[in-house]
Backbone as a printed PyTorch tensor [residue, N CA C, xyz], in Angstrom:
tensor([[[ 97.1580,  83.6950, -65.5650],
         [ 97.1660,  85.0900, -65.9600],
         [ 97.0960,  85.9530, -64.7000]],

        [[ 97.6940,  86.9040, -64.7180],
         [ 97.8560,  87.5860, -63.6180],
         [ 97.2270,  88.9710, -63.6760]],

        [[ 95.8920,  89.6850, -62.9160],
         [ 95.1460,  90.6230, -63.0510],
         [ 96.1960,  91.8650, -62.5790]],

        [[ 96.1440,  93.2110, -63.1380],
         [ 96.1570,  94.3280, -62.7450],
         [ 94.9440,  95.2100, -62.6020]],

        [[ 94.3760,  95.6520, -61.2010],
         [ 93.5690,  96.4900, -61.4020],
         [ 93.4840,  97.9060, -61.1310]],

        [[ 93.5820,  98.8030, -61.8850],
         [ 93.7650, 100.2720, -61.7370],
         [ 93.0140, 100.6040, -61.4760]],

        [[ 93.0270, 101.4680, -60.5290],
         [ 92.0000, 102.1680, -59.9660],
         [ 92.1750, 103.7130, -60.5470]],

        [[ 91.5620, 104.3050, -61.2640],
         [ 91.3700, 105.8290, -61.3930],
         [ 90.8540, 107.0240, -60.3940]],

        [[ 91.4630, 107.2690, -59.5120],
         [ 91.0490, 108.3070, -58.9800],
         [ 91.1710, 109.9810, -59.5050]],

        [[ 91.5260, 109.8470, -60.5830],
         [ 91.6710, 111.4880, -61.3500],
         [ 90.7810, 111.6670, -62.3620]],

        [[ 91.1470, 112.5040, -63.2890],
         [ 90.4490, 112.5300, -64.7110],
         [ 90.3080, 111.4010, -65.3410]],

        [[ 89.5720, 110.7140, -65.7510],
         [ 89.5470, 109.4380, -66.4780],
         [ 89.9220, 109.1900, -67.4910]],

        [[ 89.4700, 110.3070, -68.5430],
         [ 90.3770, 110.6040, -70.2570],
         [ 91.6290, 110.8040, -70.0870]],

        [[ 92.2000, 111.6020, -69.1690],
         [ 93.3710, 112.6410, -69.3870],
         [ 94.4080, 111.4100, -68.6500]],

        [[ 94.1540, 111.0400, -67.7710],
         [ 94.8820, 109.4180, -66.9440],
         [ 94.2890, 108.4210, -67.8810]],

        [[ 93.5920, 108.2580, -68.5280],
         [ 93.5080, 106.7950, -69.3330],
         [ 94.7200, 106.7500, -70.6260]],

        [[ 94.5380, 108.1960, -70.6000],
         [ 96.0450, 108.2170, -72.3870],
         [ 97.1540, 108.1210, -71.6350]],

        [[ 97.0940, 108.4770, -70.2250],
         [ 98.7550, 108.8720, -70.5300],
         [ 99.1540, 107.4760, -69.4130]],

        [[ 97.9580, 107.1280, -69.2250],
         [ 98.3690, 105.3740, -69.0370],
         [ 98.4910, 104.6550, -70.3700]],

        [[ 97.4610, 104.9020, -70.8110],
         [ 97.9330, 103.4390, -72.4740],
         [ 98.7940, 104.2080, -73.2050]],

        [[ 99.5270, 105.3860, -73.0410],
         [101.2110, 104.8260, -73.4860],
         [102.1810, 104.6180, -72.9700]],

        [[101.7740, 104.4290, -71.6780],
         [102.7960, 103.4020, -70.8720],
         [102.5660, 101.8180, -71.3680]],

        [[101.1450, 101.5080, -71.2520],
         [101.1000, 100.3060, -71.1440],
         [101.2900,  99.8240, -72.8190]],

        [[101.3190, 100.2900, -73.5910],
         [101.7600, 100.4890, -75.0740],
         [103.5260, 100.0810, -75.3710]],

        [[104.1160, 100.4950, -73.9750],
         [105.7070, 100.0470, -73.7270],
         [105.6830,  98.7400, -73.5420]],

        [[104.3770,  97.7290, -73.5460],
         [104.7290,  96.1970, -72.5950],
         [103.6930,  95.6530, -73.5540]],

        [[104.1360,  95.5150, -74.5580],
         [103.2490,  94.7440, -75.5990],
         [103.2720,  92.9680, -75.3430]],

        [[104.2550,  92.7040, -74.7900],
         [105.0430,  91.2310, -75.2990],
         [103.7370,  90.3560, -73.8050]],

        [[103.8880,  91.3700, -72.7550],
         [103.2840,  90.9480, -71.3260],
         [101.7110,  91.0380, -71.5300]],

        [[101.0410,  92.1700, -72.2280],
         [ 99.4210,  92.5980, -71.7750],
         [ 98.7200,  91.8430, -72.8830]],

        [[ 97.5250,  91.3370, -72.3950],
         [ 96.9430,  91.2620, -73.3110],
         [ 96.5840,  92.3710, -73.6390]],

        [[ 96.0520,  92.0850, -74.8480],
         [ 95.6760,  92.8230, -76.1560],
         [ 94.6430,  92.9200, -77.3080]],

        [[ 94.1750,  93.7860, -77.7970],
         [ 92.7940,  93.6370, -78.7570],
         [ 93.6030,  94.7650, -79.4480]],

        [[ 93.9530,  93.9950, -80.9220],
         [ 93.9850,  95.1220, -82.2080],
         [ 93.3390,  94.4710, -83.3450]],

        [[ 91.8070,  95.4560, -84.1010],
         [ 91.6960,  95.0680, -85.1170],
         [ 90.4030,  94.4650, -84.5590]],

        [[ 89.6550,  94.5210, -83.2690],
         [ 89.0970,  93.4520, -82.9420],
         [ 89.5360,  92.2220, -82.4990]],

        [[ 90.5390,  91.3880, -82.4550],
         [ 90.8120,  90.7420, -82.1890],
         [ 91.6550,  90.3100, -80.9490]],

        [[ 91.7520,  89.7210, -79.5850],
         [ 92.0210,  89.5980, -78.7100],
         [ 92.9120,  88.6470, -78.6320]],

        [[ 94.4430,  89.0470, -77.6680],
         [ 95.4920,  88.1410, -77.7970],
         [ 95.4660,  88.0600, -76.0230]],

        [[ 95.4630,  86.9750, -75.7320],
         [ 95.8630,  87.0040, -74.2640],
         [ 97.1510,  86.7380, -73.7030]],

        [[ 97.9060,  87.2560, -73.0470],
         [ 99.0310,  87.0990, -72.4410],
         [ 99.2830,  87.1010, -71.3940]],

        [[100.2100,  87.3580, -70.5450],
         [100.6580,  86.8440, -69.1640],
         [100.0620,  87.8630, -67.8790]],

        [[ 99.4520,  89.1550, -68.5310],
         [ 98.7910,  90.3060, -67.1020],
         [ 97.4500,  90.5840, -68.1300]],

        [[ 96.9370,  90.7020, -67.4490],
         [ 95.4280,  91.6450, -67.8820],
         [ 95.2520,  92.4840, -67.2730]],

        [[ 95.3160,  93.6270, -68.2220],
         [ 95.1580,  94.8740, -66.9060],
         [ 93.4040,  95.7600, -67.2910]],

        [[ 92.9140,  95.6940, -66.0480],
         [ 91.5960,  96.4220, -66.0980],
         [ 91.4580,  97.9960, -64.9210]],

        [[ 90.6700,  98.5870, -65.5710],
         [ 90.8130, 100.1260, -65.3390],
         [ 89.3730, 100.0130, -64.4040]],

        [[ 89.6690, 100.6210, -63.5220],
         [ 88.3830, 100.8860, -62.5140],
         [ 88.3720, 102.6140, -61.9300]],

        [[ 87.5050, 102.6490, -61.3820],
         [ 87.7090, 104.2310, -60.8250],
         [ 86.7050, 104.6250, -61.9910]],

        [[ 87.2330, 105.8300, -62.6030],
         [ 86.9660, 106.8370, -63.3750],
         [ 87.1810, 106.4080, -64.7780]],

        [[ 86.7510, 105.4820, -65.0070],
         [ 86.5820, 104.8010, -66.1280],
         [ 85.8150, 105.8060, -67.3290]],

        [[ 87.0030, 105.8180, -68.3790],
         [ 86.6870, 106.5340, -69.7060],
         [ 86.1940, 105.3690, -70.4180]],

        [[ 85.3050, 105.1260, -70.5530],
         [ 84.6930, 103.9780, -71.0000],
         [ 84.7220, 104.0880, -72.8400]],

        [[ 84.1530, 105.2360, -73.2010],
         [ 84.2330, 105.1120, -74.6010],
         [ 85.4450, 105.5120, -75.1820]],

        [[ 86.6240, 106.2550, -74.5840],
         [ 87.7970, 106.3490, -75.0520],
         [ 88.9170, 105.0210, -74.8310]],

        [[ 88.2810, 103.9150, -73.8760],
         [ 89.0140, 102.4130, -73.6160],
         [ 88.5350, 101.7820, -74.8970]],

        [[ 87.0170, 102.0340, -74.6480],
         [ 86.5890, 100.4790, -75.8770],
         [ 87.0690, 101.1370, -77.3500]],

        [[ 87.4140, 102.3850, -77.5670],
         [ 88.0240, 102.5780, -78.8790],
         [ 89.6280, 102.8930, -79.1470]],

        [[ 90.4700, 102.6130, -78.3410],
         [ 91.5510, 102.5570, -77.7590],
         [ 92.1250, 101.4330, -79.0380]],

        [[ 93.2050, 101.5160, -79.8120],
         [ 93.8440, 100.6370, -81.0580],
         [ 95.0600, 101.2340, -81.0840]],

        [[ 95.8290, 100.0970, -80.8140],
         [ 95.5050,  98.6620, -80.1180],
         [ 94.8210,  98.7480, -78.8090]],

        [[ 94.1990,  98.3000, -77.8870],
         [ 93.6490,  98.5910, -76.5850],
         [ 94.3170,  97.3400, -75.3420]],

        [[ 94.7190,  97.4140, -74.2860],
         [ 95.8570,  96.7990, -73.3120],
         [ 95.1630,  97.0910, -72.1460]],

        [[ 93.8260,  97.0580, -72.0900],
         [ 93.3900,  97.4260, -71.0420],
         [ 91.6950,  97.1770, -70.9670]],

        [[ 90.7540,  96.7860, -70.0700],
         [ 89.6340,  96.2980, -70.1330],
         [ 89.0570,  97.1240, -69.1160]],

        [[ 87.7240,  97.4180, -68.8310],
         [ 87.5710,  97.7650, -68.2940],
         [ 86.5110,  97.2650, -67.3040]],

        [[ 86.7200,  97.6820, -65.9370],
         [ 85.9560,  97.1880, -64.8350],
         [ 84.3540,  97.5260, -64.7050]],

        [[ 83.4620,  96.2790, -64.8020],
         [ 82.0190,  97.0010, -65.2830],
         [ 81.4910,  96.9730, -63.6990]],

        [[ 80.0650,  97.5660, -63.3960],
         [ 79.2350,  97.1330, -62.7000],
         [ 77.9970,  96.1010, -62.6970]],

        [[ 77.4210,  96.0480, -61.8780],
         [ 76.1050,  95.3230, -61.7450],
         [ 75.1720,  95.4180, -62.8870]],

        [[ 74.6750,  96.6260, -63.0470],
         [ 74.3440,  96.9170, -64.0060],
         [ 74.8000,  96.7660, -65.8360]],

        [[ 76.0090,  96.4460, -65.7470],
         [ 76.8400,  95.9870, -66.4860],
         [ 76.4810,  94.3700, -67.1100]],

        [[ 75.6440,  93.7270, -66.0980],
         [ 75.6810,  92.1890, -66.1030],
         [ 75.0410,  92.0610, -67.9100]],

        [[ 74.3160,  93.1910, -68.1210],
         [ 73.4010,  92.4230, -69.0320],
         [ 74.3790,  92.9770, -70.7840]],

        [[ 75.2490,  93.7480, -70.6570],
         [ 76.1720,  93.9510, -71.7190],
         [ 76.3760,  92.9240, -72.6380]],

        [[ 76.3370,  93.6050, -74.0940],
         [ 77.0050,  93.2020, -74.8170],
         [ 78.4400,  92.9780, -75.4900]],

        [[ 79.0510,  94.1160, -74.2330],
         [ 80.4610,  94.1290, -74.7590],
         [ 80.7150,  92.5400, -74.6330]],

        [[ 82.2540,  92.8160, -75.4030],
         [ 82.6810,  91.5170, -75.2630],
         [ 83.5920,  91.3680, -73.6540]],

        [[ 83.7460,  90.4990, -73.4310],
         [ 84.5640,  89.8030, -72.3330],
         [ 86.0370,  90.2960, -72.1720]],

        [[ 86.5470,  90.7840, -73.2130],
         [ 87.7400,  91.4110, -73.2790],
         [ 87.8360,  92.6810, -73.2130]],

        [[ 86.8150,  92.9020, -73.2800],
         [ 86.7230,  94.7070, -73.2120],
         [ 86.1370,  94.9700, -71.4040]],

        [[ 85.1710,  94.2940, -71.0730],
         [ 84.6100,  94.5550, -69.9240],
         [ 84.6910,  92.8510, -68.8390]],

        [[ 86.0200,  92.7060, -68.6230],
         [ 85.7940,  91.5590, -67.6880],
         [ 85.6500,  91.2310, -66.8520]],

        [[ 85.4080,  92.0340, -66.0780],
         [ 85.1290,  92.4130, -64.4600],
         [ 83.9450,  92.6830, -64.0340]],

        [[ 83.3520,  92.1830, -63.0420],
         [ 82.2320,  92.9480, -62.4870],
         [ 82.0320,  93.1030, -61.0470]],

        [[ 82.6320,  94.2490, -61.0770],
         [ 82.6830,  94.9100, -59.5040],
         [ 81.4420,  95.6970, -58.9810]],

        [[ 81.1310,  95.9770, -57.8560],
         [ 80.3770,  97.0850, -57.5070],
         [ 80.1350,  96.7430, -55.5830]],

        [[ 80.1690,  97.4650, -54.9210],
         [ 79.9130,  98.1440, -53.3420],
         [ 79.0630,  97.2390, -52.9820]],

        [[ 79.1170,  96.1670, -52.1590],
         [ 78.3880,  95.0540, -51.3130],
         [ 77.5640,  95.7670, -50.8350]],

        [[ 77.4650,  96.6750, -49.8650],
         [ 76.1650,  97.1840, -49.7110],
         [ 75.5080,  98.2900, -50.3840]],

        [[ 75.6070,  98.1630, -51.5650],
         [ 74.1700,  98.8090, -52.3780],
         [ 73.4370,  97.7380, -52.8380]],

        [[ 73.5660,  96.5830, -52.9530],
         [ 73.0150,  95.1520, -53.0920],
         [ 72.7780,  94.0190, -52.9190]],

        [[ 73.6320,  94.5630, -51.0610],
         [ 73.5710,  93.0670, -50.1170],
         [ 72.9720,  93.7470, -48.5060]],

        [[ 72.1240,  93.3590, -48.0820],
         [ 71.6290,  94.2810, -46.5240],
         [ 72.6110,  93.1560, -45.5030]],

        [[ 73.0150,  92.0350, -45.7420],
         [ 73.6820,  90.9530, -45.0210],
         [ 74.9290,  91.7160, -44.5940]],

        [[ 75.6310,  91.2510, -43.4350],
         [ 76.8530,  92.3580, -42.8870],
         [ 77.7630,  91.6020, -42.6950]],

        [[ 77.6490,  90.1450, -42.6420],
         [ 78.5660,  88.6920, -41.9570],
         [ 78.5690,  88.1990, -40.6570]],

        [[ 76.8060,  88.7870, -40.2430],
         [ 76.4480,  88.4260, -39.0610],
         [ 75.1880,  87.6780, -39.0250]],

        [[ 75.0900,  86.7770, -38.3930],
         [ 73.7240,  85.9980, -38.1900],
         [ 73.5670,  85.0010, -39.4950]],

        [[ 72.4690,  84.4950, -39.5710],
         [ 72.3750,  83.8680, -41.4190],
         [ 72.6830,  84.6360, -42.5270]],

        [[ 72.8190,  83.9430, -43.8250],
         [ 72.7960,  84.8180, -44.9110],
         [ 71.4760,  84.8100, -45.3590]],

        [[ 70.5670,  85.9090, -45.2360],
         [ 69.1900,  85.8490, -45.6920],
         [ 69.3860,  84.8260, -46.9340]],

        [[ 68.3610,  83.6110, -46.7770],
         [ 68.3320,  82.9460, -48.5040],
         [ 68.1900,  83.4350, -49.9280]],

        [[ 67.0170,  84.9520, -49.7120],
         [ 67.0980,  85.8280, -50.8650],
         [ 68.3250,  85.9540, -51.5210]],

        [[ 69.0290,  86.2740, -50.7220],
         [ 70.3290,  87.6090, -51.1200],
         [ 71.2510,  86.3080, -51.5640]],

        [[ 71.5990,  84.9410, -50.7560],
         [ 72.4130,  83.8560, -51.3140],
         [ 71.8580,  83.6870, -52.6270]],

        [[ 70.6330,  83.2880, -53.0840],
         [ 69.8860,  83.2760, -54.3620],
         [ 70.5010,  84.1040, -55.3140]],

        [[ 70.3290,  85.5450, -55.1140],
         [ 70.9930,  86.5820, -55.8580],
         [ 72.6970,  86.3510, -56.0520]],

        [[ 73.1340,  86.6490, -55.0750],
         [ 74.5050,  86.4130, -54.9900],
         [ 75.0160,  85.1190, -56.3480]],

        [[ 74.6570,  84.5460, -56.2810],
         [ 74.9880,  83.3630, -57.0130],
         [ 74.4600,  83.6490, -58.2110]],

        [[ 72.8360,  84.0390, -58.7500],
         [ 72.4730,  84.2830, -59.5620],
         [ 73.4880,  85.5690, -60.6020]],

        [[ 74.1710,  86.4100, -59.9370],
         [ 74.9650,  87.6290, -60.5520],
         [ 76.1800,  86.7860, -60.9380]],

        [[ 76.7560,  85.9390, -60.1390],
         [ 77.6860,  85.3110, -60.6300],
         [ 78.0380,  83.9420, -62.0000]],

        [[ 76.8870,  83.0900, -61.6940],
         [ 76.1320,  82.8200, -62.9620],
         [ 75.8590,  83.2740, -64.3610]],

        [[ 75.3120,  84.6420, -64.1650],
         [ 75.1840,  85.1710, -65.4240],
         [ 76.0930,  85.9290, -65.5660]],

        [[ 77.2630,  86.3150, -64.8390],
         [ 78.7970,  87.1310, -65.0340],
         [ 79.1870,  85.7400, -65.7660]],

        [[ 79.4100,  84.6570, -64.9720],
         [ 80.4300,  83.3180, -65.3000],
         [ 80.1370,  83.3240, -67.0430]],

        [[ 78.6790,  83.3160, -67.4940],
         [ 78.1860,  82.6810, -68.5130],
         [ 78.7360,  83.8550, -69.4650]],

        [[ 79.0180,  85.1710, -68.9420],
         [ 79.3480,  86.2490, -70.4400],
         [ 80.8460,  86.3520, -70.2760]],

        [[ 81.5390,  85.1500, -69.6000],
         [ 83.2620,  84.8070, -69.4340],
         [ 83.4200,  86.3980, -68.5100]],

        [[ 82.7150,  86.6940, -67.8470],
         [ 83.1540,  87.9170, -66.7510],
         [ 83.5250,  87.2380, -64.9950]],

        [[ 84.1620,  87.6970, -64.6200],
         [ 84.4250,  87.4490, -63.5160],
         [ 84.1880,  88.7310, -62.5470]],

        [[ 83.6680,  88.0570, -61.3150],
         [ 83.1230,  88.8110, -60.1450],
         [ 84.1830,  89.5210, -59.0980]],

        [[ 83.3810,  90.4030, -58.5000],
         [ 84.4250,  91.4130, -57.2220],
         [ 83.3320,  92.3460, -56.8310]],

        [[ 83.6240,  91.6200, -55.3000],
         [ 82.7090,  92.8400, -54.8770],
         [ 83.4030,  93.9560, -53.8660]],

        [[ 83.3160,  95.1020, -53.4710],
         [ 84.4010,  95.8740, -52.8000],
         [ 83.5060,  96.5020, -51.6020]],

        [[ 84.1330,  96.8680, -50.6270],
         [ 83.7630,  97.4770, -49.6370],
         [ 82.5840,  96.6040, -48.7130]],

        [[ 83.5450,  95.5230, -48.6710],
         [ 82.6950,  93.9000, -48.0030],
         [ 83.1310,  94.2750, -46.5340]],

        [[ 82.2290,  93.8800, -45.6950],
         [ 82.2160,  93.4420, -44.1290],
         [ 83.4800,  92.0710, -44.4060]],

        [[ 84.5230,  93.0820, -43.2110],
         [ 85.8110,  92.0180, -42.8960],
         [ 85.5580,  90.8530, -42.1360]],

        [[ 84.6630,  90.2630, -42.7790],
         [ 83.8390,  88.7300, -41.6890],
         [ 84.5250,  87.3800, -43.1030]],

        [[ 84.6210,  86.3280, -41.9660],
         [ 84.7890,  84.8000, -42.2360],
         [ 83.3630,  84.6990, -42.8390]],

        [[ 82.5870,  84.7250, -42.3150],
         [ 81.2590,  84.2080, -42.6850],
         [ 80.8530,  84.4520, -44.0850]],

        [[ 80.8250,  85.9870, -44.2350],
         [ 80.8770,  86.3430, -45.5670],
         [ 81.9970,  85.9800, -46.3610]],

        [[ 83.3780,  85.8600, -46.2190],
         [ 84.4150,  85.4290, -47.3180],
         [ 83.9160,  84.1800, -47.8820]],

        [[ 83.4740,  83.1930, -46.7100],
         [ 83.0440,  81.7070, -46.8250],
         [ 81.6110,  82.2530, -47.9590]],

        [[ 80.7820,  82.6730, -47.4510],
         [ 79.3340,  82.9020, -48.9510],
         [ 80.3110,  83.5630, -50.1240]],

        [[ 81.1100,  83.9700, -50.2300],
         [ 81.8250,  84.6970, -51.2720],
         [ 82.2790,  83.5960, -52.0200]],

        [[ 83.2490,  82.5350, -51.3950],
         [ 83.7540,  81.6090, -52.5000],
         [ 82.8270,  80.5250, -52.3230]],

        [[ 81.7560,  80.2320, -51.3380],
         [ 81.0250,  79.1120, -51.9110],
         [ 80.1370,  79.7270, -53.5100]],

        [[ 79.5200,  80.5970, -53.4150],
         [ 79.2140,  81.3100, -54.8230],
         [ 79.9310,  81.7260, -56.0430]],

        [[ 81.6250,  80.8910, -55.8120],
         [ 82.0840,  81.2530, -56.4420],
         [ 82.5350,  82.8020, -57.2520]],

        [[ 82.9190,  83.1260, -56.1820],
         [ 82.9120,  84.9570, -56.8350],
         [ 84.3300,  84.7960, -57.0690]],

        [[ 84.5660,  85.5910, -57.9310],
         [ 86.3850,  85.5400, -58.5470],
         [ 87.3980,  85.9050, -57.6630]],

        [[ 87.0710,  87.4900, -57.0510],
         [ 88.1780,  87.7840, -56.3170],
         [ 87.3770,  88.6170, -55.5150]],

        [[ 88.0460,  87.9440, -53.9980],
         [ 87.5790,  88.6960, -52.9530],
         [ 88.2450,  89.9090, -52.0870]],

        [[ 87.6400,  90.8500, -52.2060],
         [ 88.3160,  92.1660, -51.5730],
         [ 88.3920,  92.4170, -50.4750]],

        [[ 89.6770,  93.3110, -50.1060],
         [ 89.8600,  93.4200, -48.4770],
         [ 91.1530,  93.8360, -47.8690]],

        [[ 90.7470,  94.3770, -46.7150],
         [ 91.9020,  95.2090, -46.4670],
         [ 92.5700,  94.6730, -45.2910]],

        [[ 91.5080,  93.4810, -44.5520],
         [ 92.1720,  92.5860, -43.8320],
         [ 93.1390,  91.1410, -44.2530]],

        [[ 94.7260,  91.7590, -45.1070],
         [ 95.1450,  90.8460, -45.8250],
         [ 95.5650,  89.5630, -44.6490]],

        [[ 95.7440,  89.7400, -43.5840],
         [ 96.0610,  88.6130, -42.8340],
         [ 94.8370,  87.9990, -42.4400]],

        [[ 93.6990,  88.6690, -42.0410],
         [ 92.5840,  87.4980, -41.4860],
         [ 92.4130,  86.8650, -42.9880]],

        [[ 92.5510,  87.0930, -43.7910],
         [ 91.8740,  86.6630, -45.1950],
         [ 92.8740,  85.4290, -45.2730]],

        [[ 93.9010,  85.7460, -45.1710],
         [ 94.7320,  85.1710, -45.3370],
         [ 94.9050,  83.3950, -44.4750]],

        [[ 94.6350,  83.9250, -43.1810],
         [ 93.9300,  82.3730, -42.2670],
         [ 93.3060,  81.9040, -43.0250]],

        [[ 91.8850,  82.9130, -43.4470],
         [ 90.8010,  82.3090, -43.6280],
         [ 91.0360,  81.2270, -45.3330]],

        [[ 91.7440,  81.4500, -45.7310],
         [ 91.8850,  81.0180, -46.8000],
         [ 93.1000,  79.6880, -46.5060]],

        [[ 94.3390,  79.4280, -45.6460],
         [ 94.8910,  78.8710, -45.5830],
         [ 94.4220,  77.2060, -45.0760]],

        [[ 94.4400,  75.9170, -45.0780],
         [ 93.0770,  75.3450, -44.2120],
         [ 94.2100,  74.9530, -43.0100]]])
């Protein structure tokens, strides 16, 4: 399955409609929830930014999920509505990708991902220190998708 993630930088209501009737044109490709019920297909597209949160989760048919936070971990939405869990590395990591990874913060790190893994959410964290060290704690903790604007060092770093 292949992620789309939108980022909202405008109005969130007024850009969330006049995105889902675009994305309303590509029924056959997005997954989908009508009726309650969730069809998965070949893109998943999730809304970040300026997230209209209660005009997404009541959205019918709805083609679009939305990107939660940290705070998010302990939700009841379902997995199709909120599958993501993003939020800013440093409001919840003091580690930079220098020196050790304090053991606390590895503890945590893993622990958020754990209880994301267990509610079928997948992890992202944004505005990460462009370090090896940290990409390496990123996928040993298994985090879903790692962010970055250094697409070529990432890119080594990932190649073996």
């Amino acid at each position: 399955m292949f992620t789309l993630l939108i980022d909202i930088k405008t109005a969130g209501e007024a850009t969330y409609r006049a995105l889902a009737g675009v994305l309303a044109g590509y029924p056959e490709l997005l997954c989908a929830t009508r009726d309650g019920k969730f069809t998965q297909r070949a893109v998943s597209v999730i809304i970040s930014g300026n997230r209209a949160k209660d005009v997404i989760a009541s959205d019918t048919p709805r083609f679009a999920g939305i990107d939660g936070r940290l705070g998010d971990l302990e939700s009841e939405m379902p997995a199709h509505l909120l599958p993501l869990i993003s939020d800013r590395w440093s409001s919840h990591f003091r580690w930079r990708g220098e020196g050790d990874f304090p053991e606390a913060e590895r503890i945590k790190l893993r622990r958020i991902v754990r209880k994301a893994h267990a509610s079928g959410r997948r992890v992202r964290f944004w505005a990460t220190p462009e370090k090896a060290a940290l990409w390496r704690e990123l996928r040993e903790a298994e985090v879903d998708l790692i962010n970055t604007d250094d697409l070529s060092g990432l890119r080594k770093f990932l190649t073996p």
